[in-house]
C-alpha positions as CSV (number, residue, x, y, z in Angstrom):
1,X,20.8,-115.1,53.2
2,X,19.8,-111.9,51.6
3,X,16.3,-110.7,50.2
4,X,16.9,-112.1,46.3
5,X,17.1,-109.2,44.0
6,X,12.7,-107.8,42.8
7,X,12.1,-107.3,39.3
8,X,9.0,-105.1,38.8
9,X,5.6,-106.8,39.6
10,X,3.0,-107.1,36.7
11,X,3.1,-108.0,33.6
12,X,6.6,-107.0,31.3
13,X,6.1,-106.8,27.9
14,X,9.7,-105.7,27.2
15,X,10.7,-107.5,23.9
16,X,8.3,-109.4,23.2
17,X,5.6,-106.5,23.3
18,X,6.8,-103.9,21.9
19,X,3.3,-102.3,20.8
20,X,1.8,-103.5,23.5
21,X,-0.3,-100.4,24.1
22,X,-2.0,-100.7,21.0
23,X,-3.2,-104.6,21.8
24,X,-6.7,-105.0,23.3
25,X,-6.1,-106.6,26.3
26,X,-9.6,-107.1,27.3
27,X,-10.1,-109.2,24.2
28,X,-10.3,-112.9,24.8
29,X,-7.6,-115.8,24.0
30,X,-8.5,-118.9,23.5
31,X,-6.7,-122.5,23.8
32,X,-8.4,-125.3,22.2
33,X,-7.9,-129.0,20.7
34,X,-9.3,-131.0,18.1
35,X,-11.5,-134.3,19.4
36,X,-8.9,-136.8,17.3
37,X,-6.4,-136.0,19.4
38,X,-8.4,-137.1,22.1
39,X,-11.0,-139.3,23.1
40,X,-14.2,-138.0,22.7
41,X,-17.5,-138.0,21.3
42,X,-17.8,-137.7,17.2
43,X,-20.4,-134.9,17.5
44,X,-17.7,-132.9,19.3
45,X,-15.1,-131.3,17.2
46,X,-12.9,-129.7,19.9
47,X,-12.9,-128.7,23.0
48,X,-12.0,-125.3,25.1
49,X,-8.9,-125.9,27.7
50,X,-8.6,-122.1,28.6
51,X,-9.9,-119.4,27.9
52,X,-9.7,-115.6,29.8
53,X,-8.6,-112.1,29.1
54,X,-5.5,-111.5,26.9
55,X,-4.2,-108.8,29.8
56,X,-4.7,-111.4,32.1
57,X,-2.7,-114.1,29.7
58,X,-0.2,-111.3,29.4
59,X,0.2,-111.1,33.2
60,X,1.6,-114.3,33.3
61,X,3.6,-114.9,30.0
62,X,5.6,-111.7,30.1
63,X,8.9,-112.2,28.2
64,X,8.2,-115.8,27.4
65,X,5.3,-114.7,24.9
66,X,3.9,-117.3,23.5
67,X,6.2,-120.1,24.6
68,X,4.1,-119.7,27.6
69,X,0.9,-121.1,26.2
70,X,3.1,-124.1,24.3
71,X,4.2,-124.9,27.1
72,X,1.2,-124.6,28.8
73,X,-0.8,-126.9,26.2
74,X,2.5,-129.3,26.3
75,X,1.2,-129.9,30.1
76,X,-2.2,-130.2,29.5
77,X,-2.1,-132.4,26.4
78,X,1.2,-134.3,26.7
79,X,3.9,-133.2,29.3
80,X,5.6,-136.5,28.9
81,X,6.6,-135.8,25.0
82,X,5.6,-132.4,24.1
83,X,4.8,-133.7,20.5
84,X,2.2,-130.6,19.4
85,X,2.2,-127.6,18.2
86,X,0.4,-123.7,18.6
87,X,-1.7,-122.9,15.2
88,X,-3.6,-119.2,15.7
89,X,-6.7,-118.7,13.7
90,X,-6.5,-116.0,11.5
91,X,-9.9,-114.1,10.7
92,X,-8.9,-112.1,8.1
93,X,-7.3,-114.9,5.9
94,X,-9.7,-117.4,7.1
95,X,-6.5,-119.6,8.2
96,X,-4.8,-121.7,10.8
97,X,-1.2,-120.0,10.6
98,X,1.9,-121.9,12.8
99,X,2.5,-120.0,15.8
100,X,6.4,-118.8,16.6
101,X,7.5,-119.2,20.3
102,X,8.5,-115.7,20.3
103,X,5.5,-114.5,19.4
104,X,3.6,-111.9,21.2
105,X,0.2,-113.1,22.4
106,X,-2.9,-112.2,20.8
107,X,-6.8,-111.8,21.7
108,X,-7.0,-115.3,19.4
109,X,-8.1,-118.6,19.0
110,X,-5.1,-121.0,19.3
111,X,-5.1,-124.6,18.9
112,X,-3.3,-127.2,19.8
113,X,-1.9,-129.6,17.3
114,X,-0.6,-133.1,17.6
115,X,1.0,-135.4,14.5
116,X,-1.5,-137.4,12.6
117,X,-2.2,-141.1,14.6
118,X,-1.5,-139.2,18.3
119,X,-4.3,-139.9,21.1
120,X,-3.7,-138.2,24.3
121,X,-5.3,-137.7,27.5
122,X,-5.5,-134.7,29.2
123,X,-3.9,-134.0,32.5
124,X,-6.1,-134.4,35.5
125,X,-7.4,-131.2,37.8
126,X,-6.7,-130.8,41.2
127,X,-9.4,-129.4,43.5
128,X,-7.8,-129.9,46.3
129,X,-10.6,-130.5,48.7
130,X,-9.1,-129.2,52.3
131,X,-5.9,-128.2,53.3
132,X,-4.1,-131.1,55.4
133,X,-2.7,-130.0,59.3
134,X,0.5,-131.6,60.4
135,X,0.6,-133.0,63.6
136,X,4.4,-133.7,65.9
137,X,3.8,-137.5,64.9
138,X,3.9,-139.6,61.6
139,X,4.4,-139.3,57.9
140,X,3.7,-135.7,57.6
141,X,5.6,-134.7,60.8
142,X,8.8,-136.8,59.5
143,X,8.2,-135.1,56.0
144,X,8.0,-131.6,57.8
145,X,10.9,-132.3,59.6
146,X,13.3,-133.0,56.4
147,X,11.8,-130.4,54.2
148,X,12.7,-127.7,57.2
149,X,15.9,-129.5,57.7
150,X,17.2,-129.0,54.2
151,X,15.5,-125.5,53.5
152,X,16.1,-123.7,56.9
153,X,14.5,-120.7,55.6
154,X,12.1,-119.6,52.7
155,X,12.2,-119.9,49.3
156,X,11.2,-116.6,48.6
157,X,11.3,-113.9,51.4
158,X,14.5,-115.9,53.6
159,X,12.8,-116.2,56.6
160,X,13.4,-118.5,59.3
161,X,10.7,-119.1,61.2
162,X,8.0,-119.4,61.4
163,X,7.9,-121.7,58.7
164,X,5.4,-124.3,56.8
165,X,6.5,-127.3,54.8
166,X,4.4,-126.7,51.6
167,X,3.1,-129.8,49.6
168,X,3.3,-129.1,45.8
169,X,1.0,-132.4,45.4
170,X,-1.9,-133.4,48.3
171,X,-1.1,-136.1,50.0
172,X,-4.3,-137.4,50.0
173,X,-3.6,-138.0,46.1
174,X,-1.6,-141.2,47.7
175,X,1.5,-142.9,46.6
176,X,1.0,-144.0,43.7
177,X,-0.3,-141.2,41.7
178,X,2.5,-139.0,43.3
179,X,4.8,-141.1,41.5
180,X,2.6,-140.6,38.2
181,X,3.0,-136.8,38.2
182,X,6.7,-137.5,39.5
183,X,7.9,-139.8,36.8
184,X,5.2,-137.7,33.5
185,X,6.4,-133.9,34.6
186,X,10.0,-134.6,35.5
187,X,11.0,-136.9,33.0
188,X,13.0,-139.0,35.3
189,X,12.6,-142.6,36.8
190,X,11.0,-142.2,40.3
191,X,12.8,-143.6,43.1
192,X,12.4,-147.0,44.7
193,X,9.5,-146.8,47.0
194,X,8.8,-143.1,46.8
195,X,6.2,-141.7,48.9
196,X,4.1,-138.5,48.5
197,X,6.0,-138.0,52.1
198,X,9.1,-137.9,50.3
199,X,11.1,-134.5,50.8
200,X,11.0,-134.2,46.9
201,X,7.3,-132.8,47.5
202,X,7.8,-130.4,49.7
203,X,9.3,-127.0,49.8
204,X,9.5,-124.1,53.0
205,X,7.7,-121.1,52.5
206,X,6.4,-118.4,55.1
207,X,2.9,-119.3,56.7
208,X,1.2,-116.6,54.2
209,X,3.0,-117.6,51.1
210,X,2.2,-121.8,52.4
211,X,-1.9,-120.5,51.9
212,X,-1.6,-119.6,48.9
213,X,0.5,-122.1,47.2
214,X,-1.5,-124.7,48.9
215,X,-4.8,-123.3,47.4
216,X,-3.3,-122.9,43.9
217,X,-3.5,-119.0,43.9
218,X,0.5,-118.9,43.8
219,X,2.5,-120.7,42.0
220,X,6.6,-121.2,40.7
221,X,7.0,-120.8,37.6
222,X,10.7,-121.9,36.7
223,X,13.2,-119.5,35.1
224,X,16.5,-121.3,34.9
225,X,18.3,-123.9,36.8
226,X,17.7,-123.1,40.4
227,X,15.6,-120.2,39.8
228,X,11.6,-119.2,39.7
229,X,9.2,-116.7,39.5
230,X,6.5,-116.5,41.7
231,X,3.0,-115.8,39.8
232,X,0.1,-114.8,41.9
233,X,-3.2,-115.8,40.0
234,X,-5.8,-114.9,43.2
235,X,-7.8,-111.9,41.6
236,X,-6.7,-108.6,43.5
237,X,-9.3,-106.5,44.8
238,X,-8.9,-102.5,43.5
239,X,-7.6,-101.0,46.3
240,X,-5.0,-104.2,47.8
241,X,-2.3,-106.0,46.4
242,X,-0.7,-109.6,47.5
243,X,2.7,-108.5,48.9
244,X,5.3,-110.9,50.2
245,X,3.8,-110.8,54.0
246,X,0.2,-110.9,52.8
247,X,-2.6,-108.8,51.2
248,X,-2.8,-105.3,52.3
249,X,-3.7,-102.4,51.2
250,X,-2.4,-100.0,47.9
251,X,0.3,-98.0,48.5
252,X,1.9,-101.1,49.7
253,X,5.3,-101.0,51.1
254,X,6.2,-104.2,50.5
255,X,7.8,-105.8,47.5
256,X,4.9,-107.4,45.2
257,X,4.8,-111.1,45.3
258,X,3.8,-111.6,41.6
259,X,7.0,-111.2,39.7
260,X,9.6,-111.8,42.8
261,X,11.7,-114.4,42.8
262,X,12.2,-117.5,44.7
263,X,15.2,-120.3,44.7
264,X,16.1,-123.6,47.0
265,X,18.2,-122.1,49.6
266,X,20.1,-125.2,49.5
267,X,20.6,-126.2,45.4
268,X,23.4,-128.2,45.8
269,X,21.5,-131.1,47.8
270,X,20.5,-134.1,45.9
271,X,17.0,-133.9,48.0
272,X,15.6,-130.5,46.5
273,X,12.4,-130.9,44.4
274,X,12.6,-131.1,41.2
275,X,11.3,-128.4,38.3
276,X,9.0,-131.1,36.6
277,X,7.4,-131.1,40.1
278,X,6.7,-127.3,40.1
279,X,5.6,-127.9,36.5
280,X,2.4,-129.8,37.4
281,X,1.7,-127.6,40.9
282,X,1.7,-123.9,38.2
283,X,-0.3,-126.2,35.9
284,X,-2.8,-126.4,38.4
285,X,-3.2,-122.8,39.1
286,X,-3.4,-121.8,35.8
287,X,-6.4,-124.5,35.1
288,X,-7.7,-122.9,38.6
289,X,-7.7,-119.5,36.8
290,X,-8.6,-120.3,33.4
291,X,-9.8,-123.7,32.5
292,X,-13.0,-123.8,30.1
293,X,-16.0,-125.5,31.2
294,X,-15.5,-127.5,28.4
295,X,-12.2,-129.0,30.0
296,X,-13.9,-129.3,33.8
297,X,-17.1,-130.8,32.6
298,X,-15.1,-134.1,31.1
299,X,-16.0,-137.2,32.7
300,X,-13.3,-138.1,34.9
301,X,-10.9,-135.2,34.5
302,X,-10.6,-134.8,38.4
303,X,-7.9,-136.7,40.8
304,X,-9.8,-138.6,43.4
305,X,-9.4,-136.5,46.5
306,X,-11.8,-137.2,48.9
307,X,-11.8,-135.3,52.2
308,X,-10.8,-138.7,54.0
309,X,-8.4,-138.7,57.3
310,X,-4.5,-139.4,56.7
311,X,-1.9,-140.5,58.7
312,X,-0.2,-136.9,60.3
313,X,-3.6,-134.8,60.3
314,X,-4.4,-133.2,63.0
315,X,-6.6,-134.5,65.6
316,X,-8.3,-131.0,65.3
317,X,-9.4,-131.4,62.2
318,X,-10.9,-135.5,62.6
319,X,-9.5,-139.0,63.2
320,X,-8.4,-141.9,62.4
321,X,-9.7,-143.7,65.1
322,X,-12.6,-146.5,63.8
323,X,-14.8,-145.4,66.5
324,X,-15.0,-141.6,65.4
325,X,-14.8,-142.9,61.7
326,X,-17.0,-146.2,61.7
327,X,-17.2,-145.8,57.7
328,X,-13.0,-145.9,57.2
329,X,-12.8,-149.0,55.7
330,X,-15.6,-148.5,53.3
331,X,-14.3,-144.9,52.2
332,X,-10.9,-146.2,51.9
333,X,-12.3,-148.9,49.7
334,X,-14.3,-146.3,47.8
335,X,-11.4,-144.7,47.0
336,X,-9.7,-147.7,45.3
337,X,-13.2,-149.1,43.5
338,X,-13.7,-145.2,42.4
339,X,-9.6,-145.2,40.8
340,X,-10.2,-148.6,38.8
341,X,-13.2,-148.3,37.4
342,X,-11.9,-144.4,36.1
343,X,-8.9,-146.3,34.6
344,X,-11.3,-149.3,32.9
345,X,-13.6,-145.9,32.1
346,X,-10.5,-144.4,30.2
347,X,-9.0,-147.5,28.3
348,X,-13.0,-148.2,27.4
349,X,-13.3,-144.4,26.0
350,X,-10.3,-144.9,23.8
351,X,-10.8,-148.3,22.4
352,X,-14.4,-147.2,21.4
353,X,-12.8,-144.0,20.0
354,X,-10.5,-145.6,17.8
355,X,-13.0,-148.0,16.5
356,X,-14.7,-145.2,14.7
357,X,-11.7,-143.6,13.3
């Protein structure tokens, strides 16, 4: 399999921008909400979800303009149903005006709108505490082995080996809320039993490319059926550039990686991940990059991933034996106590919301 065809890296405003060198790109954008659309306190009339740079918005929405942010606020506010709507302030006419999907973005306040009567929750954060290490045995190595299987090569650059099984969700997230993002983002009924070991979580990418979409710092950002785009959100120092082998130095001679594309190398399987999965993964990088403080302060807006041992980590990097790990049981159990009371933490947050409504 050949190289896939390299559109130019950084941002295109073809279209969509067509003045685009008369837009301030160092002004700010803005994505908010209103607190009736969520649960929160009366004395809090909305809340920030991102916020950064318009060039730096621009980067990443290219020809999609401001469908990018819609759908952007769609996954943070209600990927399921997509209900809402973009309103941008207006200063001039003192105004909320609708917000076309083909609009060029602007240094502006947007806001998210819902229909009257619709409470949501917004989608959790992944910090993703550590970076799990496969060993030859178990789930993860059984994972690795049908990921590699069905790939055989790299999404993005084609190459063979050596090659990583990327997870677009932790593991350590667990079963069950793997099948939570599975069954909100991609609209479809989960399989029986399925298992954040399940091939549909995993991808092959080159060891360099495995770092950074592991971290969050790349990301797939889908184009049409069987193709994305990969969007590089680490912030380049002035004199490198993130490449397709890794950061080096400008003049690079090596195709950009922000902007190139990547695609299953085997589409017609029934086993390759689907989009709705690389949905929620390019969520979380672009909340890495540019969630308010307003969004990461929330009570609870984290997934439970504490650094505990899993079944396939390597023995380099701790145990699961009860002797090096006396406190398993009570961290596993930790883990469980911490998910239910978050859930009976939620369902008290709304019921107390709506009683003042």
């Amino acid at each position: 399999m050949s190289l896939p065809p390299i559109p130019p890296s950084g941002p295109s405003m073809s279209g969509s921008y067509p003045n685009a060198t008369s837009l301030d790109l160092t002004g700010l954008l803005e994505l908010r909400i209103n607190s009736p659309s969520v649960p929160l306190s009366p004395s809090t009339p909305s809340i920030c979800l991102l916020k950064g740079p318009l060039g730096d918005f621009v980067r990443y929405s290219r020809q999609e303009a401001s469908k990018w942010l819609l759908d952007l606020a769609h996954d943070i506010c209600d990927p399921a149903d997509q209900r809402g709507s973009l309103v941008v302030w207006k200063e001039q006419r003192q105004q909320w005006r609708p917000v076309a999907t083909t609009e060029p973005l602007t240094a502006s306040i947007y806001r998210y709108e819902l229909p009257v009567g619709i409470t949501v929750g917004l989608s959790k954060i992944s910090r993703r505490v550590r970076k799990s290490v496969t060993t030859a045995t178990g789930y993860a190595s059984t994972m690795a082995d049908r990921v590699k299987g069905r790939d055989r090569e790299c999404w993005v650059t084609a190459i063979d080996d050596p090659l990583a099984n990327s997870h677009i969700c932790p593991k350590r997230m667990g079963d069950h809320v793997g099948r939570i993002i599975f069954r909100t983002f991609t609209s479809l009924p989960p399989p029986p039993n399925l298992s954040i070991y399940n091939e549909f979580f995993g991808l092959c990418l080159s060891k360099t490319l495995d770092a950074w979409f592991g971290k969050y710092e790349m990301g797939l950002r889908f184009v049409s059926p069987n193709n994305y785009e990969c969007h590089m959100f680490a912030i380049e120092p002035a004199n490198m550039e993130y490449t397709i082998v890794g950061r080096t130095r400008r003049p690079a001679t090596y195709p950009a990686i922000h902007g190139h594309y990547a695609r299953p190398p085997q589409p017609q399987l029934n086993n390759v991940p689907p989009p709705g999965l690389f949905r929620w993964h390019y969520l979380q990088c672009v909340l890495k990059r540019f969630a308010h403080d307003d969004y990461k302060d929330l009570e609870t807006i984290y997934f439970s991933e504490l650094p505990l041992r899993m079944k396939g980590d390597s023995d380099d990097d701790g145990t699961d034996s009860e002797l090096e790990w006396p406190s398993m049981a009570f961290d596993l159990g930790r883990v469980v106590k911490d998910s239910l009371e978050e859930r009976e933490e939620h369902h008290r947050a709304v019921a107390t919301w709506i009683s003042t409504v």
